[in-house]
DSSP file (Angstrom, degrees, kcal/mol; ACC not computed):
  #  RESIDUE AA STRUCTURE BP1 BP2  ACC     N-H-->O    O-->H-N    N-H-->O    O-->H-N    TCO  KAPPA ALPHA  PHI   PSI    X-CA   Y-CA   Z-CA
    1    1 A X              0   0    0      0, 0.0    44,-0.2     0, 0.0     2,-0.1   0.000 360.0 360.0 360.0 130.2    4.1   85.1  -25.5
    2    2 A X        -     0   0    0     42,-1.9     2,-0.2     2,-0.0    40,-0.0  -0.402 360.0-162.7 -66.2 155.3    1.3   82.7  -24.3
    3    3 A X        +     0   0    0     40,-0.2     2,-0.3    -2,-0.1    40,-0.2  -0.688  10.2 175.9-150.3 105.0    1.6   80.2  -21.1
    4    4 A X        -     0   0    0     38,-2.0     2,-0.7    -2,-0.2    38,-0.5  -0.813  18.0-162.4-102.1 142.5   -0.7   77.4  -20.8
    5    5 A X        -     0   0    0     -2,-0.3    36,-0.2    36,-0.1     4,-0.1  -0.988  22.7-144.2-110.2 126.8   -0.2   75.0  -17.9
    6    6 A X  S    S+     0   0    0     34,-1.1     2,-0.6    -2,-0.7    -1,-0.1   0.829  85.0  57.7 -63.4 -24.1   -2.4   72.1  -19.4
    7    7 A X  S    S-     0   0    0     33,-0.2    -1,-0.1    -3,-0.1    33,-0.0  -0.917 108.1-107.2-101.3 120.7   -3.7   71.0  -15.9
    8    8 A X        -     0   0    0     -2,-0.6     2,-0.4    -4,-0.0    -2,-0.1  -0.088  33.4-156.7 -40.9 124.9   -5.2   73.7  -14.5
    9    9 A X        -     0   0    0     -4,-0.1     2,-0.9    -2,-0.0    -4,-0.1  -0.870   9.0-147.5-110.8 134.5   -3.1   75.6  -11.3
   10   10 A X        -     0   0    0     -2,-0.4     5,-0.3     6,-0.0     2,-0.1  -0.945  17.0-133.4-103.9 116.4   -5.1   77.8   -8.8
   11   11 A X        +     0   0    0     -2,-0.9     2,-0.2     3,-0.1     5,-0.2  -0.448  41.9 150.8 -54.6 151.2   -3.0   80.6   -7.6
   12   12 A X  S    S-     0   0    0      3,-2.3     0, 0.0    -2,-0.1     0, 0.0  -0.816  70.7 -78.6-159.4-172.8   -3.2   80.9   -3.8
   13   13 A X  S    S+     0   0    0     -2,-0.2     3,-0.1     1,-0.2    -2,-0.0   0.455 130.1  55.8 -89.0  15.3   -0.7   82.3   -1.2
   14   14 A X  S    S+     0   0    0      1,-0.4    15,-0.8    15,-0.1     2,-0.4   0.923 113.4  30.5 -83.8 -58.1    1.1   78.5   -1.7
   15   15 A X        +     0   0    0     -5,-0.3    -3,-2.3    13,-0.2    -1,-0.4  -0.925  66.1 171.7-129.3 139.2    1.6   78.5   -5.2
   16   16 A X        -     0   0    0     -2,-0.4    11,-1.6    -5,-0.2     2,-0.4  -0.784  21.1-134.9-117.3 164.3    2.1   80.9   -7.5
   17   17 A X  E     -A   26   0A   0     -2,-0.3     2,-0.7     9,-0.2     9,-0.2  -0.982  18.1-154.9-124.5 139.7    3.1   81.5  -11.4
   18   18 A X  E     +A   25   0A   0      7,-1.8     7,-1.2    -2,-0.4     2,-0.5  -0.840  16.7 173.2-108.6 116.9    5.5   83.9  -12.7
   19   19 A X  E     +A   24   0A   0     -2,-0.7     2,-0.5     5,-0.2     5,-0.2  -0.699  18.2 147.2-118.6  88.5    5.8   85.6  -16.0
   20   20 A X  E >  S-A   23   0A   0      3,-1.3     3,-4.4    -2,-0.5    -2,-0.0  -0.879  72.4 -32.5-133.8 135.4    8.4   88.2  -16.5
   21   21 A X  T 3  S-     0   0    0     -2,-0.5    -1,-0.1     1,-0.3     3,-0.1   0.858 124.9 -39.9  34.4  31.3   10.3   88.9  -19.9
   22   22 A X  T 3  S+     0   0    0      1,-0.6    -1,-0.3   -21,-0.1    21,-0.0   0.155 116.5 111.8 116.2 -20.7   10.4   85.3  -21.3
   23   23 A X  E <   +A   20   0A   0     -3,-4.4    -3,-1.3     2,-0.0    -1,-0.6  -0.661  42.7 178.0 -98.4 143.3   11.2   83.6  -17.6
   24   24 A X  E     +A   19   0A   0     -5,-0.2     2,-0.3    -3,-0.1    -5,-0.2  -0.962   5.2 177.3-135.1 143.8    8.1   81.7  -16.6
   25   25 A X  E     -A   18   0A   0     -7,-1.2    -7,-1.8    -2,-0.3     2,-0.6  -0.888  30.9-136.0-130.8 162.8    8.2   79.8  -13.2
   26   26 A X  E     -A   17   0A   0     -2,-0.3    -9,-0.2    -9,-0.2     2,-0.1  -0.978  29.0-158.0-116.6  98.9    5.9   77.5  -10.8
   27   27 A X        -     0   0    0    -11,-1.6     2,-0.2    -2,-0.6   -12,-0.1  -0.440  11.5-172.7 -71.0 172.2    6.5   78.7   -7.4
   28   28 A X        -     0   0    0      1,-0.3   -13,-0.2   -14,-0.2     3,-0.2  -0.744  12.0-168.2-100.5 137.7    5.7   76.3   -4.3
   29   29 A X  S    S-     0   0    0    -15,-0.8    -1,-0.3     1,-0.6     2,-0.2   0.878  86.5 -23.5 -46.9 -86.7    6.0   77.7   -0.5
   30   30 A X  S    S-     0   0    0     -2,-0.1    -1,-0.6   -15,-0.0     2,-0.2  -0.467  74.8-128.8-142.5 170.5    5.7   74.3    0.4
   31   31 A X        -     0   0    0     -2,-0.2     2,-0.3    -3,-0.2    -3,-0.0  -0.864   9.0-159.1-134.0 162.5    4.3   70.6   -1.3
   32   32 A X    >   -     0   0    0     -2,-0.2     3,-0.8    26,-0.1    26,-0.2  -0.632  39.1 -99.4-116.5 167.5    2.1   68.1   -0.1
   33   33 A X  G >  S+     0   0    0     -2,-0.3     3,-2.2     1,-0.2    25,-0.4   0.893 118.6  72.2 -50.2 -48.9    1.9   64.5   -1.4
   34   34 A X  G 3  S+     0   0    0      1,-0.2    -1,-0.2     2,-0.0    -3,-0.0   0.028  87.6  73.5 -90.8  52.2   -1.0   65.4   -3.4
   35   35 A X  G <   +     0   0    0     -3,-0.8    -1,-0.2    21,-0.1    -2,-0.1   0.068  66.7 122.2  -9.0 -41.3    1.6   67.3   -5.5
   36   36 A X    <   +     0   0    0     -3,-2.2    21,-0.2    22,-0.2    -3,-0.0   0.381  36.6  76.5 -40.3 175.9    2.9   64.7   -6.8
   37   37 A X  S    S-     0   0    0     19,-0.3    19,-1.9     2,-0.0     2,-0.3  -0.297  79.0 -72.5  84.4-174.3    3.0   64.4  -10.4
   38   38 A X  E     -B   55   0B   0     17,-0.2     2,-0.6     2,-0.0    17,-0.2  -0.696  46.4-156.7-115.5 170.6    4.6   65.5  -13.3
   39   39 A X  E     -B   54   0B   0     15,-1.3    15,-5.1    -2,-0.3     2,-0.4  -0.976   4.0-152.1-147.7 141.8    3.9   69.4  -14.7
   40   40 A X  E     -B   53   0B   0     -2,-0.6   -34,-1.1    13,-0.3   -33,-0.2  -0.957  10.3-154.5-144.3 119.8    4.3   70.9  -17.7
   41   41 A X  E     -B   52   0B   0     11,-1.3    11,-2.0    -2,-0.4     2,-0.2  -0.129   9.3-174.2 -44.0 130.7    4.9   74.1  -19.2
   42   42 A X        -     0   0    0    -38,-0.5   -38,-2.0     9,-0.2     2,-1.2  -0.721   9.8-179.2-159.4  83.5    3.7   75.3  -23.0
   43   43 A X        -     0   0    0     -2,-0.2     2,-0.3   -40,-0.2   -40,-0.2  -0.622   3.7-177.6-113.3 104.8    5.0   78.7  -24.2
   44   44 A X        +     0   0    0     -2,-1.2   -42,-1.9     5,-0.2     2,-0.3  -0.516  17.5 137.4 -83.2 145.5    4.1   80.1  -27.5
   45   45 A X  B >   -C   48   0C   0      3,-0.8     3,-1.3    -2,-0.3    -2,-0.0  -0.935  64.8 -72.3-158.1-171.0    4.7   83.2  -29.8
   46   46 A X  T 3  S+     0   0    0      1,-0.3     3,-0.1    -2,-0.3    -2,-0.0   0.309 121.6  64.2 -96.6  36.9    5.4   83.5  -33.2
   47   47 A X  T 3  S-     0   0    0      1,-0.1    -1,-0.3     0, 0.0     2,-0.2   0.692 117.1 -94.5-110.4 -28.6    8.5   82.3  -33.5
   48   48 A X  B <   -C   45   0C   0     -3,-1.3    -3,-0.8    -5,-0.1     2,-0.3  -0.706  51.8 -37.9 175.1 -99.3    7.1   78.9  -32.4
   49   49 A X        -     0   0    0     -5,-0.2     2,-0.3    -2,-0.2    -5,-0.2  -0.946  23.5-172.2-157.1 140.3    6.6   76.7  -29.4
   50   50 A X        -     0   0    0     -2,-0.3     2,-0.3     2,-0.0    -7,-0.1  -0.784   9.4-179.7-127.8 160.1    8.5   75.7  -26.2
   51   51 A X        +     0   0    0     -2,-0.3     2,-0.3    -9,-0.2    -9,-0.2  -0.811  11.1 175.6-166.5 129.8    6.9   72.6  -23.9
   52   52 A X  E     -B   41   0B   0    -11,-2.0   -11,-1.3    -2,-0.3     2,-0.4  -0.972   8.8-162.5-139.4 138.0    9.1   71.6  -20.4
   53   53 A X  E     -B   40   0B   0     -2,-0.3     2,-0.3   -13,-0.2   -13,-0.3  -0.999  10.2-164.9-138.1 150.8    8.1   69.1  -17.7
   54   54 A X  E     -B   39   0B   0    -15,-5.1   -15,-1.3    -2,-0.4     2,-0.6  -0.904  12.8-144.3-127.5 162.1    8.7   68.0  -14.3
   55   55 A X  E     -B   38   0B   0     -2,-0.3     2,-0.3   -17,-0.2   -17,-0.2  -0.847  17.0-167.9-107.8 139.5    8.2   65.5  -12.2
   56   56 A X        -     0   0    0    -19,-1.9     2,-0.5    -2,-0.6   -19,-0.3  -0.803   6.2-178.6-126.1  92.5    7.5   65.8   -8.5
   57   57 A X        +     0   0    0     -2,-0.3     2,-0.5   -21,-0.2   -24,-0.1  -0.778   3.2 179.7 -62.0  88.8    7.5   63.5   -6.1
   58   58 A X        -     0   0    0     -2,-0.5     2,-0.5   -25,-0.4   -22,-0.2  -0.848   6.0-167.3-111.1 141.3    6.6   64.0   -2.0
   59   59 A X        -     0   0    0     -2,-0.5    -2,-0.0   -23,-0.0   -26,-0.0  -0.898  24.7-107.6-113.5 107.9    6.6   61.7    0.5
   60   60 A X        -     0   0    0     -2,-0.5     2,-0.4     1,-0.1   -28,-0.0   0.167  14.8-137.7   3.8 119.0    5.3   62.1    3.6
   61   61 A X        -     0   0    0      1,-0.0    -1,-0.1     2,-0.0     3,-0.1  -0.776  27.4-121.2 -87.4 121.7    7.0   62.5    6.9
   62   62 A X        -     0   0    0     -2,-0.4     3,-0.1     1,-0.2    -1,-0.0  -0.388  16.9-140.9 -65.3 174.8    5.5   60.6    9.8
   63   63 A X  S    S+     0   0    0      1,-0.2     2,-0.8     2,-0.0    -1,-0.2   0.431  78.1  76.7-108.1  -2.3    4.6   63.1   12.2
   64   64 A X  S    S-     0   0    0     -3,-0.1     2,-0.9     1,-0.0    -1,-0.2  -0.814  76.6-133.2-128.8 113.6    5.8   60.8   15.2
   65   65 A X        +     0   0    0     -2,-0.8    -2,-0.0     1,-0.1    -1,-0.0  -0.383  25.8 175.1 -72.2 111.1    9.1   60.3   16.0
   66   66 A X        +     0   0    0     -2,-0.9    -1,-0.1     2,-0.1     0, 0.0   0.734  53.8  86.8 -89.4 -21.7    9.8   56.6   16.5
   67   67 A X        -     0   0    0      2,-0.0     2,-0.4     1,-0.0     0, 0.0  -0.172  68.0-140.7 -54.7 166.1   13.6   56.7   17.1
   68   68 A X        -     0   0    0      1,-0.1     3,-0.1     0, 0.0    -2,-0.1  -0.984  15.8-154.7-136.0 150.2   15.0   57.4   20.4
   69   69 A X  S    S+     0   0    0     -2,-0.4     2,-0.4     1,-0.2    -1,-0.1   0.244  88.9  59.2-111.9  17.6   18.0   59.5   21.0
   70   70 A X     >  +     0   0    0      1,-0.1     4,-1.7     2,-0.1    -1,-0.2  -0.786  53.0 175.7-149.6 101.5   18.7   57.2   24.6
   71   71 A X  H  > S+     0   0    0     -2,-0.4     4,-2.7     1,-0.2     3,-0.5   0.970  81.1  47.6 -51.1 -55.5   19.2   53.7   24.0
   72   72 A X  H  > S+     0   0    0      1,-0.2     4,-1.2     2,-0.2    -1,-0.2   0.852 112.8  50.8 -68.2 -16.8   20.0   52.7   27.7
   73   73 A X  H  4 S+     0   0    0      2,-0.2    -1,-0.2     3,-0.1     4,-0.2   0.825 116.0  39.2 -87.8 -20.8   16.9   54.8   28.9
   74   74 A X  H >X S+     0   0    0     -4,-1.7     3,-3.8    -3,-0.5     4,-1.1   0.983 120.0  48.6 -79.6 -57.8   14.2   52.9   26.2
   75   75 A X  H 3X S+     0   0    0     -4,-2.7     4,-1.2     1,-0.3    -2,-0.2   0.498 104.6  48.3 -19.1 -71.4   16.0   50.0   26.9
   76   76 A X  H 3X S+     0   0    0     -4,-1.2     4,-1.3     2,-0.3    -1,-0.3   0.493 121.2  48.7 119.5 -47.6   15.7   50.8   30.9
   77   77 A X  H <> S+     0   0    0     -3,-3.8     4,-2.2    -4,-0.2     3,-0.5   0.963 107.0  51.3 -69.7 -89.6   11.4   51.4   29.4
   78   78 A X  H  X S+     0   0    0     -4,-1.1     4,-1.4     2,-0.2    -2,-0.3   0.777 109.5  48.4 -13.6 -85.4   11.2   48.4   27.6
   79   79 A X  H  X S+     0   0    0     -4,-1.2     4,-1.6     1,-0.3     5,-0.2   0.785 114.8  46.2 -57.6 -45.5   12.4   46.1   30.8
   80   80 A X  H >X S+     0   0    0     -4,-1.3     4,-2.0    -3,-0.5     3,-1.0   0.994 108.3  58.1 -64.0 -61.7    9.9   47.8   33.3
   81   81 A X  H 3X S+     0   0    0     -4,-2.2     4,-1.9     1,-0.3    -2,-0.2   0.788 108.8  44.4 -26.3 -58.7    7.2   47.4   30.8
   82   82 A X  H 3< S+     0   0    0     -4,-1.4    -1,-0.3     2,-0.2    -2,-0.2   0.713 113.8  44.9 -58.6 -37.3    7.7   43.9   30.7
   83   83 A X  H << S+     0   0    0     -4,-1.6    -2,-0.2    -3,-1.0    -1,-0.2   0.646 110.3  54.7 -65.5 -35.1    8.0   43.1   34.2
   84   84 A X  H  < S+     0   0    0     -4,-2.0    -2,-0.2    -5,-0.2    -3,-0.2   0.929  87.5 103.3 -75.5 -55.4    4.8   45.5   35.2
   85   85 A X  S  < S-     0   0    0     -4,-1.9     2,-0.2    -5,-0.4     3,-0.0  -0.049  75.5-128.3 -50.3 116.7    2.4   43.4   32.5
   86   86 A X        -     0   0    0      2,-0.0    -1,-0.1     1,-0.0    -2,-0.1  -0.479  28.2 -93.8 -62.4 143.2    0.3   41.2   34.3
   87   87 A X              0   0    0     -2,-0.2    -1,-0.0     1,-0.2     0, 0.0  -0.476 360.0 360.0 -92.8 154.9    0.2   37.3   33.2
   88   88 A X              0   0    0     -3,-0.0    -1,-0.2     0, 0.0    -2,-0.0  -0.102 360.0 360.0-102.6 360.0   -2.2   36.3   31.1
């Protein structure tokens, strides 16, 4: 059996490809955003042709948590803030 990925994939220790007895897979560790997109799978032999895609989608996390797990204490932030600001 052949396996062509039509967009080229560089193995590294992120992603890998697997070929064992007919199973072929697209490891990830982990994804980025530019990840995204869809990939697709093409296995031949001579009994014919197989062709699978997927789509992958990541979004970004921000990296700064803007929630607060203490209302009354931003709250309590917030009031001082306002009072502390000098007029204009």
């Amino acid at each position: 059996m052949v396996t062509e990925w039509p967009v080229p994939i560089e193995a590294s220790n992120r992603i890998t490809t697997m070929h064992d007895f007919g199973y072929v897979a697209l490891n990830m560790k982990y994804v980025n955003p530019e990840d995204s997109g869809t990939y697709t799978c093409r296995a031949t032999n001579e009994l014919g042709q197989a062709v699978t895609s997927a789509s992958l989608i990541v979004q970004s996390k921000t990296s700064i948590q803007m929630e607060t797990q203490h209302e009354a204490a931003m709250h309590k932030i917030h009031q001082r803030r306002s009072h502390s600001l000098p007029a204009p």
